[in-house]
Backbone as XML, in Angstrom:
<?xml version="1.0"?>
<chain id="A" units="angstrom">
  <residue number="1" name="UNK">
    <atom name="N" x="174.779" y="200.154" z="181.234"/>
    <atom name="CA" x="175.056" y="198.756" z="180.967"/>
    <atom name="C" x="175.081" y="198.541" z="179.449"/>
  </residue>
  <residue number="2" name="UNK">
    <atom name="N" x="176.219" y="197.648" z="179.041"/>
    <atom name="CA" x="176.054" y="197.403" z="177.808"/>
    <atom name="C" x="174.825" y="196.526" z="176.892"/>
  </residue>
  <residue number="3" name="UNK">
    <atom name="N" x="174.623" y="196.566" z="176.119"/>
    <atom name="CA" x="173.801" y="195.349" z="175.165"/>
    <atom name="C" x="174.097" y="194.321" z="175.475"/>
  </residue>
  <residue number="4" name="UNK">
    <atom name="N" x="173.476" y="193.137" z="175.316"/>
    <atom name="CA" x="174.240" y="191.526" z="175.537"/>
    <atom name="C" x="174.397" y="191.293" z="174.007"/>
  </residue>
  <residue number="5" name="UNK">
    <atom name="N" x="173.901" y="191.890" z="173.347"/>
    <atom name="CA" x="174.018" y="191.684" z="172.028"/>
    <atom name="C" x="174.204" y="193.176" z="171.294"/>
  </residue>
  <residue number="6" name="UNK">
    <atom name="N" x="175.387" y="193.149" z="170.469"/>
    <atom name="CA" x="175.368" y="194.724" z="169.693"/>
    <atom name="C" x="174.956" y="194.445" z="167.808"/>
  </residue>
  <residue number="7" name="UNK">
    <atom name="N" x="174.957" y="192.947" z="167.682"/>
    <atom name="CA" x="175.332" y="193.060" z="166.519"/>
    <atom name="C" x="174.902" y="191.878" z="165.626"/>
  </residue>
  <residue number="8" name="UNK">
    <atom name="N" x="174.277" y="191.341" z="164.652"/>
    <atom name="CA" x="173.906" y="190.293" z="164.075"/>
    <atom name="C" x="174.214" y="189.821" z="163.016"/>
  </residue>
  <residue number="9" name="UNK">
    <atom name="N" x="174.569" y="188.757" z="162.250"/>
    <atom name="CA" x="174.833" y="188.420" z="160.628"/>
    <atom name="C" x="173.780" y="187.551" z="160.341"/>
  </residue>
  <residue number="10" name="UNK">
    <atom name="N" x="173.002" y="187.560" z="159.474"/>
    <atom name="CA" x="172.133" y="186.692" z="158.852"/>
    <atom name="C" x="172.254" y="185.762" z="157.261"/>
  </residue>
  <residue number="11" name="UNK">
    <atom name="N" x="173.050" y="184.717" z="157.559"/>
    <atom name="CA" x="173.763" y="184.240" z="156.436"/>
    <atom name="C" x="172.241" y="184.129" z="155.296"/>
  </residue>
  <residue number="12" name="UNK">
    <atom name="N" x="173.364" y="184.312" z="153.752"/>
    <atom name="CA" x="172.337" y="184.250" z="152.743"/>
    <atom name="C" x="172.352" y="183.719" z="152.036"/>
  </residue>
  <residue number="13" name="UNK">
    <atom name="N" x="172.163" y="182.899" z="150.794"/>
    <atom name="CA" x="172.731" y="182.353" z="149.631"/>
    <atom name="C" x="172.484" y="183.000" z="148.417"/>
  </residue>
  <residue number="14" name="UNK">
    <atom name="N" x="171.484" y="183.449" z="148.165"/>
    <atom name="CA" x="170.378" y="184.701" z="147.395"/>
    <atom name="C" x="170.061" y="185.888" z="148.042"/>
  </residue>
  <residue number="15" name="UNK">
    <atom name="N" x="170.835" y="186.853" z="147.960"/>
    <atom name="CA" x="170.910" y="188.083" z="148.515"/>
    <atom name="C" x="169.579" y="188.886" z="148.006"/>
  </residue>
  <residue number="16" name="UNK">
    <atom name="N" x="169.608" y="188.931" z="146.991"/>
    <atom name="CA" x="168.198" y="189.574" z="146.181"/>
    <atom name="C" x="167.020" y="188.933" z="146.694"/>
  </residue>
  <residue number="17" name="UNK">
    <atom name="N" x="166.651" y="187.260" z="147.073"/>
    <atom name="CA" x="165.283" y="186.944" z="147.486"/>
    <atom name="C" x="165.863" y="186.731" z="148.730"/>
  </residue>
  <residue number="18" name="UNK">
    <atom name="N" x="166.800" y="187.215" z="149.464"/>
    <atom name="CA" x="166.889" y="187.277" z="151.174"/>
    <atom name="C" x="166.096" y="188.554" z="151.298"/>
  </residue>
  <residue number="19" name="UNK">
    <atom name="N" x="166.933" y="189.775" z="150.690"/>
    <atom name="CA" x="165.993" y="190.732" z="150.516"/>
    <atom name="C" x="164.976" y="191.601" z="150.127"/>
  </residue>
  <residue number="20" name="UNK">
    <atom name="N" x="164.494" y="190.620" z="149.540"/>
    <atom name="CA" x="162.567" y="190.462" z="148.880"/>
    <atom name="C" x="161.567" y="189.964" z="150.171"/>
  </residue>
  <residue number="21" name="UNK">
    <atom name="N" x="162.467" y="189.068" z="151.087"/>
    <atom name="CA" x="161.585" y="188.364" z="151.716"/>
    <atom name="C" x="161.866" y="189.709" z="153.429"/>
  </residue>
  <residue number="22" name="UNK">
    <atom name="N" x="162.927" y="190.005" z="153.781"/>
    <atom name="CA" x="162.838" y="190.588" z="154.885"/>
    <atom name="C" x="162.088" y="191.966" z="155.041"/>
  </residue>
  <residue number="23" name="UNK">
    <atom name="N" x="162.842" y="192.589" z="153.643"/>
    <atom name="CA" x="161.985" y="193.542" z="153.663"/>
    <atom name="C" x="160.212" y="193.859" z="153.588"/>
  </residue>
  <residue number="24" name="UNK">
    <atom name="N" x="159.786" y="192.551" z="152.516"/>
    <atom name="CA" x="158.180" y="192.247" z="152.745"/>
    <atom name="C" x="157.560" y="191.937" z="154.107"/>
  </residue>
  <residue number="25" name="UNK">
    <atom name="N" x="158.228" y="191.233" z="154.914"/>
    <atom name="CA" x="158.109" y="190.569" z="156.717"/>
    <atom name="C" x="158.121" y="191.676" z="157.144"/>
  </residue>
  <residue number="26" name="UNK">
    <atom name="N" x="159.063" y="192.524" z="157.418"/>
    <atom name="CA" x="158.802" y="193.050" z="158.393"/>
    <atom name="C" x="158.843" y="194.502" z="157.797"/>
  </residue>
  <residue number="27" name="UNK">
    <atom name="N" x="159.024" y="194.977" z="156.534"/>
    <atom name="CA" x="158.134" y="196.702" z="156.035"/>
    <atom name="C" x="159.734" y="197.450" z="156.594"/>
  </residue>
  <residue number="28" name="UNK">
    <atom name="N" x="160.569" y="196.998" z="155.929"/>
    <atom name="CA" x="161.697" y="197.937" z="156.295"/>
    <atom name="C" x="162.676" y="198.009" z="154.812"/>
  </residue>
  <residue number="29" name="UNK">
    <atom name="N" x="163.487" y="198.615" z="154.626"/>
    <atom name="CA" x="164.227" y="199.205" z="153.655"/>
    <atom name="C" x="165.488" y="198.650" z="154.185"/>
  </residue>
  <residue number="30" name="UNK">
    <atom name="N" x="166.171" y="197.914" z="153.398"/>
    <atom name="CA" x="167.439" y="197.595" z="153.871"/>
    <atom name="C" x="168.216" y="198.296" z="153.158"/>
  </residue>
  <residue number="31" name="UNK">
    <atom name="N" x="169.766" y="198.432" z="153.465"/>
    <atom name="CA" x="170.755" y="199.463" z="153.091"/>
    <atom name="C" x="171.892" y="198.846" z="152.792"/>
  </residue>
  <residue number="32" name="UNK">
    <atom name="N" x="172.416" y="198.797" z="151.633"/>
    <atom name="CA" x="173.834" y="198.443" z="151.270"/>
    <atom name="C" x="174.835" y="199.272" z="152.299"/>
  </residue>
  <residue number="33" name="UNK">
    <atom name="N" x="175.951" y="197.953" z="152.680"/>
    <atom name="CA" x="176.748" y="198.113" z="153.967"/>
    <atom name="C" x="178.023" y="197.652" z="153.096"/>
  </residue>
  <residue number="34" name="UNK">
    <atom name="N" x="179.168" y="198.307" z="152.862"/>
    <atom name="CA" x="180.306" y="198.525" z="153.136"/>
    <atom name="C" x="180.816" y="196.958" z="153.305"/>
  </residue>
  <residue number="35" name="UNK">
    <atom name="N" x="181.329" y="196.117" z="152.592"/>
    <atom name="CA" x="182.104" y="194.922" z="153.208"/>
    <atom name="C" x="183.348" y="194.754" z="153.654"/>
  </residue>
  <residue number="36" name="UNK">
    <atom name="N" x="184.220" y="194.446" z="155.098"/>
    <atom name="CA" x="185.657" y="194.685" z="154.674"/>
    <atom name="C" x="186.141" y="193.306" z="153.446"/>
  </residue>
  <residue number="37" name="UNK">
    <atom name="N" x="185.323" y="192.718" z="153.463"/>
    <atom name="CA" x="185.147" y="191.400" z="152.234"/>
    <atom name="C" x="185.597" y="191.574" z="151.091"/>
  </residue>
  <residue number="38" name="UNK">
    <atom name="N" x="185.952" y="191.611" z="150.070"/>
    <atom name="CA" x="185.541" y="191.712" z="148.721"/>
    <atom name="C" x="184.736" y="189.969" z="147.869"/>
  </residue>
  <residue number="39" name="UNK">
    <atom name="N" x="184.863" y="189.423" z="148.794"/>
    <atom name="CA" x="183.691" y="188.013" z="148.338"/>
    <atom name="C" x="182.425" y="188.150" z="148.927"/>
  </residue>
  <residue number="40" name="UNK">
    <atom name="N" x="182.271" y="189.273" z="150.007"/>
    <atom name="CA" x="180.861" y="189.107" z="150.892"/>
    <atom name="C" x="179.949" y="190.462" z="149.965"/>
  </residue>
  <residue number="41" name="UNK">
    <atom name="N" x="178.590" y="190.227" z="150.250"/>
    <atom name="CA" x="177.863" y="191.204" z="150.025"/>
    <atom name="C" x="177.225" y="191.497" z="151.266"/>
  </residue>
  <residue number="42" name="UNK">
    <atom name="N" x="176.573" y="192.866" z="151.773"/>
    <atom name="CA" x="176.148" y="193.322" z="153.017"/>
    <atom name="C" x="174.879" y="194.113" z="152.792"/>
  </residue>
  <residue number="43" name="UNK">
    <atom name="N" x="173.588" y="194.248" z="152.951"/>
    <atom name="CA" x="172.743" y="194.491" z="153.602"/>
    <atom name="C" x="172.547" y="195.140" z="155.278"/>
  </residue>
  <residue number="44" name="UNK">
    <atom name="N" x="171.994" y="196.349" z="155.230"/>
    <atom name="CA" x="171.967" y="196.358" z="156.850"/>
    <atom name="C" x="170.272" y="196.838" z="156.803"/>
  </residue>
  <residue number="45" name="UNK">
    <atom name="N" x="170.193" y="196.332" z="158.409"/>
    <atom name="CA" x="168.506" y="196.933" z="158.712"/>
    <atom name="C" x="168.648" y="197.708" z="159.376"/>
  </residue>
  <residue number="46" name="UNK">
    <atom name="N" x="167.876" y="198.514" z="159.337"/>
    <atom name="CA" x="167.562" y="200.146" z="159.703"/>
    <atom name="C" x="167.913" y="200.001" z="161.420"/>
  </residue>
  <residue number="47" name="UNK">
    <atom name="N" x="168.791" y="201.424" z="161.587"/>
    <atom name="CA" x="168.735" y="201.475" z="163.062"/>
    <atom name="C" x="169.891" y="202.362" z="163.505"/>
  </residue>
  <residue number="48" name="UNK">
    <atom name="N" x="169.837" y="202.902" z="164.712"/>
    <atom name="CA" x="171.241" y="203.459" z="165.245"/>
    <atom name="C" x="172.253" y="202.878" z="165.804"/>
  </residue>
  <residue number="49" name="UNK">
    <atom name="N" x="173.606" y="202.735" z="165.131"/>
    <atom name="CA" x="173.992" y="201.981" z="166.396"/>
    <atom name="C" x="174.745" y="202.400" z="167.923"/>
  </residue>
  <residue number="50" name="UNK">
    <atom name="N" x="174.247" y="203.799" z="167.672"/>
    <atom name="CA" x="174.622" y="204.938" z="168.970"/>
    <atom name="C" x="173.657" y="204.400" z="169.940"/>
  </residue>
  <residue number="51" name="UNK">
    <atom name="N" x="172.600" y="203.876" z="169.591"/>
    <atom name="CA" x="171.292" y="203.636" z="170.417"/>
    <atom name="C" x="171.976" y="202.352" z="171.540"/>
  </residue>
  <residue number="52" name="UNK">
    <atom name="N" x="171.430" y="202.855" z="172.700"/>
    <atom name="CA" x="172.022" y="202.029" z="173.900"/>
    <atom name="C" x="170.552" y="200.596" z="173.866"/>
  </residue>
  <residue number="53" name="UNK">
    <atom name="N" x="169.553" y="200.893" z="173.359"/>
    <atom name="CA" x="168.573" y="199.710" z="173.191"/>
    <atom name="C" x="168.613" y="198.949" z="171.792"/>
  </residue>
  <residue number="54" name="UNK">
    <atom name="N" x="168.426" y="197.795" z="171.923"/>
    <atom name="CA" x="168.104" y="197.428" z="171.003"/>
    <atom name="C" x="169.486" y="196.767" z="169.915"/>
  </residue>
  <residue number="55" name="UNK">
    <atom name="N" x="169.708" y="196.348" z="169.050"/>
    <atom name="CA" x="170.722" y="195.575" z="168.114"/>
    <atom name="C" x="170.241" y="195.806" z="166.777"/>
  </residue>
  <residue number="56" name="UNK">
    <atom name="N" x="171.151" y="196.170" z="166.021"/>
    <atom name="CA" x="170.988" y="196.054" z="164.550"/>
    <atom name="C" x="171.650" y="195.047" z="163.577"/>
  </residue>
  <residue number="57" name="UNK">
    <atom name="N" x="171.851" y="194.451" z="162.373"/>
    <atom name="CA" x="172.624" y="193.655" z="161.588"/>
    <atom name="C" x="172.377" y="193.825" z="160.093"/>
  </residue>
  <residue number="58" name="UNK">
    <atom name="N" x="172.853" y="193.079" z="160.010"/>
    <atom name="CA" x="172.546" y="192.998" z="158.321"/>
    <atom name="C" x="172.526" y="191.186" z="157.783"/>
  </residue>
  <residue number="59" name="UNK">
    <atom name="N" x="172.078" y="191.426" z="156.743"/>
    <atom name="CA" x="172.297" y="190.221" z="155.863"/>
    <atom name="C" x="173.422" y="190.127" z="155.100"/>
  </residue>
  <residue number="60" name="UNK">
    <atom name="N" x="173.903" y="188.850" z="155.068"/>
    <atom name="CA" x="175.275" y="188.751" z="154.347"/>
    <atom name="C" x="175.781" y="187.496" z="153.676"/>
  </residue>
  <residue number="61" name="UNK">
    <atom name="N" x="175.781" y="187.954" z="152.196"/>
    <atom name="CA" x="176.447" y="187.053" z="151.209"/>
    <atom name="C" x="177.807" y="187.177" z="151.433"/>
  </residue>
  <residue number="62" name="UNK">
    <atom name="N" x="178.270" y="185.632" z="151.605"/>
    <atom name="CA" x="179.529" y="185.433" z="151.927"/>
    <atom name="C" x="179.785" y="183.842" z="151.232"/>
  </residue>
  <residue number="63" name="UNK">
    <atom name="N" x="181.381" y="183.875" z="150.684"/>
    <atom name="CA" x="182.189" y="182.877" z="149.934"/>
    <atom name="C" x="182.292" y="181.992" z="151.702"/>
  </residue>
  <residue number="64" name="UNK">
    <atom name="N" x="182.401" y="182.487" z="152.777"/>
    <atom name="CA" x="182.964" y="181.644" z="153.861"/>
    <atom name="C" x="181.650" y="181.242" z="154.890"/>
  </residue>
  <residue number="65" name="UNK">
    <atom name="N" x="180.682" y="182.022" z="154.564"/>
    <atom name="CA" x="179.768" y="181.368" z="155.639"/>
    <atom name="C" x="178.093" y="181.077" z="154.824"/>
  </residue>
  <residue number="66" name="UNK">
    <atom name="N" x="177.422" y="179.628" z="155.058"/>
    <atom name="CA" x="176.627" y="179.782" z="154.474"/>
    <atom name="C" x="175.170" y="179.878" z="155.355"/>
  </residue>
  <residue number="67" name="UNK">
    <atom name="N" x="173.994" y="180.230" z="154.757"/>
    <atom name="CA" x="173.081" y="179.842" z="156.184"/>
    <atom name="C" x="172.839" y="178.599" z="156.892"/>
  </residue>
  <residue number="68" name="UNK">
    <atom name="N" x="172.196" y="178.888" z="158.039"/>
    <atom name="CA" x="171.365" y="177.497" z="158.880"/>
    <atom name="C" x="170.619" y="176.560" z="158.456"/>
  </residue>
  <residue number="69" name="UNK">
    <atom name="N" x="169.872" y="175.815" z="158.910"/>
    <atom name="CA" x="169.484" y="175.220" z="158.850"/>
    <atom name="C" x="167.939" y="175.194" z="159.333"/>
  </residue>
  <residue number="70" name="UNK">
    <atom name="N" x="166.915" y="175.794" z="159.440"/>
    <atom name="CA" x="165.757" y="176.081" z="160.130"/>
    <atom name="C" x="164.967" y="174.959" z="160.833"/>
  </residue>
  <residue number="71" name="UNK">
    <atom name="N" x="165.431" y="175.520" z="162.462"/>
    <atom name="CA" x="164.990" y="174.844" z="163.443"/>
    <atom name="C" x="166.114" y="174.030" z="164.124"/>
  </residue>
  <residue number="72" name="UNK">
    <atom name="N" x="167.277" y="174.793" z="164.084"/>
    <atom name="CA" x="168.301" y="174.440" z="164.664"/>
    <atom name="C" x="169.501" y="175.751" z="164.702"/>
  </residue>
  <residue number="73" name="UNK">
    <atom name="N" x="170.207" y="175.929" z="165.572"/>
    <atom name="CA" x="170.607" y="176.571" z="165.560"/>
    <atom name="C" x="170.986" y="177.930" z="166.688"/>
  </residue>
  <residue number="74" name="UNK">
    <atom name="N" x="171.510" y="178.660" z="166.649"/>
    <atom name="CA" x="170.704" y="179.972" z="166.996"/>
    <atom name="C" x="169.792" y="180.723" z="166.687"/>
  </residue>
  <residue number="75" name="UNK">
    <atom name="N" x="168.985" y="181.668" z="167.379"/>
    <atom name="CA" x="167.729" y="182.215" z="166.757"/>
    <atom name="C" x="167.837" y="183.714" z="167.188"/>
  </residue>
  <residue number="76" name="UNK">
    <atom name="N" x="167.621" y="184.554" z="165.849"/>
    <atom name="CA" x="167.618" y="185.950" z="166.170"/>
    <atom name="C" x="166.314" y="186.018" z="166.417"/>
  </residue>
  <residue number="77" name="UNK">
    <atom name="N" x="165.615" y="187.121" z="167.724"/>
    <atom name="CA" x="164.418" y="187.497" z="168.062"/>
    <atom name="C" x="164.216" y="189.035" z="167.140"/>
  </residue>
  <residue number="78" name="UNK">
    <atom name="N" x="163.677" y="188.726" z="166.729"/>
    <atom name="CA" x="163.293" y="190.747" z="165.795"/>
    <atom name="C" x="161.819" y="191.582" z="166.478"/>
  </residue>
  <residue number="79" name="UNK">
    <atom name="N" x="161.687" y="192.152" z="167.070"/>
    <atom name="CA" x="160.605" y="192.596" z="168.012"/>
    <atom name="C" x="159.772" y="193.339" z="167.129"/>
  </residue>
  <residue number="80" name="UNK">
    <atom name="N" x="158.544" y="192.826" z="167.228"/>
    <atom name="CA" x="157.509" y="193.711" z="166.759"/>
    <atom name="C" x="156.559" y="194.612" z="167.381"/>
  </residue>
  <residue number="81" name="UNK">
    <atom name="N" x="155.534" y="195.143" z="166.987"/>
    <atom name="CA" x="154.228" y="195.479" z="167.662"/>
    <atom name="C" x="153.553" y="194.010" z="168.085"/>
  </residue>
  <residue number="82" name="UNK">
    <atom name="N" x="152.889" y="193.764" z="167.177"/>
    <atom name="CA" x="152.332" y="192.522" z="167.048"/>
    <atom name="C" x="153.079" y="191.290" z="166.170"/>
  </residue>
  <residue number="83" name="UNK">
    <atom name="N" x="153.356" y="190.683" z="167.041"/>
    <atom name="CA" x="154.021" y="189.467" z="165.318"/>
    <atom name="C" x="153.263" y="188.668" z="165.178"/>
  </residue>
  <residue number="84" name="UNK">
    <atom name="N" x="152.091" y="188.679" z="165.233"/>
    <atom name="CA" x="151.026" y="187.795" z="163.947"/>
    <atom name="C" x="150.793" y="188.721" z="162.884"/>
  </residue>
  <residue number="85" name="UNK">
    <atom name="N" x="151.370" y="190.038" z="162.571"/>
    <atom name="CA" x="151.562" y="190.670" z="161.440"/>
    <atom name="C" x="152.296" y="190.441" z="160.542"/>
  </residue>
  <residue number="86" name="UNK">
    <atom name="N" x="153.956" y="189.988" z="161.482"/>
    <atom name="CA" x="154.862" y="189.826" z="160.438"/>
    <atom name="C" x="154.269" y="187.998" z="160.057"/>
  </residue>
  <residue number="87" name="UNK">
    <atom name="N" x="153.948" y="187.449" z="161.030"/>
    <atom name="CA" x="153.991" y="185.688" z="160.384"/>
    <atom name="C" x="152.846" y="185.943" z="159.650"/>
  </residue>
  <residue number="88" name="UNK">
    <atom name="N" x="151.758" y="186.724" z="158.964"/>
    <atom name="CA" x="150.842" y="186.452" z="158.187"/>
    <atom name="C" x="151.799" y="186.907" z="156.942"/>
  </residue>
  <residue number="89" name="UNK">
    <atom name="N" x="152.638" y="187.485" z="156.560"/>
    <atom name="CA" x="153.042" y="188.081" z="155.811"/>
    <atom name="C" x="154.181" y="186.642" z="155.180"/>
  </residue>
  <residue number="90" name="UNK">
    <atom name="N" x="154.593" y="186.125" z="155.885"/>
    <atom name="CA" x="155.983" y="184.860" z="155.399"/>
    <atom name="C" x="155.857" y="184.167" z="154.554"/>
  </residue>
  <residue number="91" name="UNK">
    <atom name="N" x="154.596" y="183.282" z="155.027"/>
    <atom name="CA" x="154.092" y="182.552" z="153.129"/>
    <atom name="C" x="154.512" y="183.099" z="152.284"/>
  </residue>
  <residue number="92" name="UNK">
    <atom name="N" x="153.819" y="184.159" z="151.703"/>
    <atom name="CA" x="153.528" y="184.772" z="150.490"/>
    <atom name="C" x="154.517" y="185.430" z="150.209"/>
  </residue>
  <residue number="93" name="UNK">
    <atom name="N" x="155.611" y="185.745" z="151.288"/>
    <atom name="CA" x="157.317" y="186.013" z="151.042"/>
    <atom name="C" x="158.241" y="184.628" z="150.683"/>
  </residue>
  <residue number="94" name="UNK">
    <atom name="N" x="157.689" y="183.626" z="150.697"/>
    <atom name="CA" x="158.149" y="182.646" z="150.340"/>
    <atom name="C" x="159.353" y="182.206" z="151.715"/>
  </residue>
  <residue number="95" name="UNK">
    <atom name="N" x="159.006" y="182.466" z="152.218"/>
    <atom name="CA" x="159.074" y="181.772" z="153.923"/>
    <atom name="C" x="158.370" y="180.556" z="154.835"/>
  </residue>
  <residue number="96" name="UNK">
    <atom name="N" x="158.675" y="180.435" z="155.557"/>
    <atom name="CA" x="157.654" y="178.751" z="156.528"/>
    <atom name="C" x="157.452" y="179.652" z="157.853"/>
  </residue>
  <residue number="97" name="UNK">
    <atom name="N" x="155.789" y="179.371" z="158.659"/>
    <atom name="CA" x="156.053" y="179.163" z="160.052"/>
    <atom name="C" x="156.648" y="178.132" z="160.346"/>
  </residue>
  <residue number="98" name="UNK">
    <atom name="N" x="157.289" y="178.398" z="161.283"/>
    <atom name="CA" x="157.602" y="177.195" z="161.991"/>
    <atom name="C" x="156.917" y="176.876" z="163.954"/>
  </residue>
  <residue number="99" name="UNK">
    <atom name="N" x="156.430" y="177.921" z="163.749"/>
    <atom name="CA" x="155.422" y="177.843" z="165.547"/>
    <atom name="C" x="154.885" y="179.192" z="165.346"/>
  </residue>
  <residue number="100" name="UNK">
    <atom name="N" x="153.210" y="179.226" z="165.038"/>
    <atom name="CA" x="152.643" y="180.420" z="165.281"/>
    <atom name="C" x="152.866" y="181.177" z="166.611"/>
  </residue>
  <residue number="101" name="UNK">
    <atom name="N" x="152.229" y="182.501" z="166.490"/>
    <atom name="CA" x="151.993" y="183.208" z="167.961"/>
    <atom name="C" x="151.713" y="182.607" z="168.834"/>
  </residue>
  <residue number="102" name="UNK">
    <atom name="N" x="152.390" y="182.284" z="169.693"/>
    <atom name="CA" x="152.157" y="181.558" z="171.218"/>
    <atom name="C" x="152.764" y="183.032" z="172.533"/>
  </residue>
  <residue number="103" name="UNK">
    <atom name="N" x="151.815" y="182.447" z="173.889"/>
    <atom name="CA" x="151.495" y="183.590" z="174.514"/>
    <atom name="C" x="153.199" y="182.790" z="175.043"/>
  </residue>
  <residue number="104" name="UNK">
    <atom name="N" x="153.604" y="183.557" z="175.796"/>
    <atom name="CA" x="155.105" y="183.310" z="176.911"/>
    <atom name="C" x="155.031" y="184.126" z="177.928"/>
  </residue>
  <residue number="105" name="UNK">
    <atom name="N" x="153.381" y="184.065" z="178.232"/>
    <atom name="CA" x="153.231" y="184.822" z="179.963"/>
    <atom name="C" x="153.108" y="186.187" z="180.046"/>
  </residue>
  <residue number="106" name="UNK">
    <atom name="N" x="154.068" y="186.478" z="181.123"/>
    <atom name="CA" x="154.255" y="187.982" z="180.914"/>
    <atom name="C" x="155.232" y="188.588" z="180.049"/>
  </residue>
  <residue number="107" name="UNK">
    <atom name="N" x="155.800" y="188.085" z="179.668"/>
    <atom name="CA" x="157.078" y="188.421" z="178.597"/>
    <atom name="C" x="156.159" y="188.400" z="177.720"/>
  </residue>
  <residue number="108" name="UNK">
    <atom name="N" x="155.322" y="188.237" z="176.483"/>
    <atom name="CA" x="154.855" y="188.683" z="175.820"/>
    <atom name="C" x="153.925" y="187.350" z="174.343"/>
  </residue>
  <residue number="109" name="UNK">
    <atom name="N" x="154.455" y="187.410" z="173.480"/>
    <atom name="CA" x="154.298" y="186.485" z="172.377"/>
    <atom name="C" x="155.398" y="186.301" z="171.598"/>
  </residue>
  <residue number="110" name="UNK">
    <atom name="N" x="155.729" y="184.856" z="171.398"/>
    <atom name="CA" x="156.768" y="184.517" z="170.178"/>
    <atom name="C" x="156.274" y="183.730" z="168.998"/>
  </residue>
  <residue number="111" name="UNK">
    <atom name="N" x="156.724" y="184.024" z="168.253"/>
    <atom name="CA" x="156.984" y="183.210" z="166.916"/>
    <atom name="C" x="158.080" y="182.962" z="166.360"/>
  </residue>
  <residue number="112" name="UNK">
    <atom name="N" x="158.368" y="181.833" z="165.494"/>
    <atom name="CA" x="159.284" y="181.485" z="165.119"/>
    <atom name="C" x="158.904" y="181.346" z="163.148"/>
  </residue>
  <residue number="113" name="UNK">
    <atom name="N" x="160.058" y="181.475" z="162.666"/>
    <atom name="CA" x="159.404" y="181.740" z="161.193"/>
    <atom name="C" x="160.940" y="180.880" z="160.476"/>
  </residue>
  <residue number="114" name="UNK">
    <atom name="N" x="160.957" y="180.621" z="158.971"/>
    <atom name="CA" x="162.221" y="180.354" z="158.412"/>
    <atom name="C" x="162.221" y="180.933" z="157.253"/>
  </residue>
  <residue number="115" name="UNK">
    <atom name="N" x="163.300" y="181.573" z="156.693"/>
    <atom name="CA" x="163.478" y="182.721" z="155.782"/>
    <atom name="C" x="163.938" y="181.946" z="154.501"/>
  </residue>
  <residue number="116" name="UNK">
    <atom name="N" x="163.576" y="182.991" z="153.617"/>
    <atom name="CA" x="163.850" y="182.050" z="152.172"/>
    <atom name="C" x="165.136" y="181.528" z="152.007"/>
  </residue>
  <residue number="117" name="UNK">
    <atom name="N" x="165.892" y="181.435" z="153.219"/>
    <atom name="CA" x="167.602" y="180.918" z="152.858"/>
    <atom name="C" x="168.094" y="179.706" z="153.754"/>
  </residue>
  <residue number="118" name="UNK">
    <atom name="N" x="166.616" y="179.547" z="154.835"/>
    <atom name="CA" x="166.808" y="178.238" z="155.484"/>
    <atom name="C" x="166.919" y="178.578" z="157.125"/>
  </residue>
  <residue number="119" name="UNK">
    <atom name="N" x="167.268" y="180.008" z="157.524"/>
    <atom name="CA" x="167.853" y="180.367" z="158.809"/>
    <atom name="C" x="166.266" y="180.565" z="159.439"/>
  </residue>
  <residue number="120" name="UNK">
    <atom name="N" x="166.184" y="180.316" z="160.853"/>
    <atom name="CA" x="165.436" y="180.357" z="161.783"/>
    <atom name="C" x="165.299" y="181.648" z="162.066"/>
  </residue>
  <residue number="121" name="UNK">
    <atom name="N" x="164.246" y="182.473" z="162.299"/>
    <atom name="CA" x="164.490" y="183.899" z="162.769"/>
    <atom name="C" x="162.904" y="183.841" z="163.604"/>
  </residue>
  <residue number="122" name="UNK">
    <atom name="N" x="163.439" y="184.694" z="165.180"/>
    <atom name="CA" x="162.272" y="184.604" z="166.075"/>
    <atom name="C" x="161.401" y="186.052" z="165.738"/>
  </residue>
  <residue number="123" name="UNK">
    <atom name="N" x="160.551" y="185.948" z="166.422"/>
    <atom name="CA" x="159.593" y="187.272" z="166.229"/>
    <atom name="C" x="159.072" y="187.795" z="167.572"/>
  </residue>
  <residue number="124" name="UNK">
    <atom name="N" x="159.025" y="189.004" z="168.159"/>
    <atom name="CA" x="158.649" y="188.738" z="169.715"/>
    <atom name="C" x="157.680" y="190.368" z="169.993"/>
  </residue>
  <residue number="125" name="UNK">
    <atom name="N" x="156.812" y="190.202" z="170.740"/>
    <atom name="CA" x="155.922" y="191.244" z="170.913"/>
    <atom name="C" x="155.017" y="191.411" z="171.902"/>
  </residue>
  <residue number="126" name="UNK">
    <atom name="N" x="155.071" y="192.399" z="172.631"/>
    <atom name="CA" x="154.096" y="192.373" z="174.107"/>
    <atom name="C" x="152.643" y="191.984" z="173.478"/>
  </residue>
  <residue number="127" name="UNK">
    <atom name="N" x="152.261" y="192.406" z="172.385"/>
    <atom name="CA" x="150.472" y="192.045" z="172.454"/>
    <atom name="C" x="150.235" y="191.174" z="170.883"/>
  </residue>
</chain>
């Protein structure tokens, strides 16, 4: 079965403190990506995209699209171990909670956070 999702864009306005702040959240190395753009800049987060689990994306400075609006919108979920790891970390990345760790049953824990560019991004984790 396919992904329901293969693929993500995370609009930016400040590419440099988009990626000050994601990489501090969540402890990953992002990777300059290839634009077919020549007005966009690209960021990608770590991952395969041979891998039948899971979705990868990048961040992206673009002349045509700008970010959200936080707390509206669509919401990317980014899965953690625990995500009261990554939301202790957002402040001080110069980020907002926007709804601490809350339980969601058996599905696990969510959070919701807003990134230094305004976009909503979820957080999700069995424990």
């Amino acid at each position: 079965m396919m992904k329901p999702v293969c693929w993500f864009e995370i609009y930016v306005q400040d590419m440099a403190r988009a990626k000050a702040f994601y990489e501090a959240v969540f402890d990953v190395q992002l990777e300059e990506l290839p634009s077919p753009s020549v007005d966009e800049e690209m960021l990608a987060f770590p991952g395969a995209m041979e891998e039948a689990a899971g979705s990868s994306g990048a961040l992206v400075k673009s002349g045509n699209w700008q970010p959200g609006t936080a707390g509206t919108g669509t919401v990317v979920y980014f899965a953690c171990e625990d995500c009261a790891v990554q939301v202790a970390r957002v402040a001080a990345s110069g980020g907002k909670v926007l709804q601490e760790k809350i339980s969601i049953g058996d599905y696990g824990f969510a959070a919701l956070i807003a990134d230094t560019e305004g976009n909503s991004i979820g957080l999700h984790s069995m424990r």
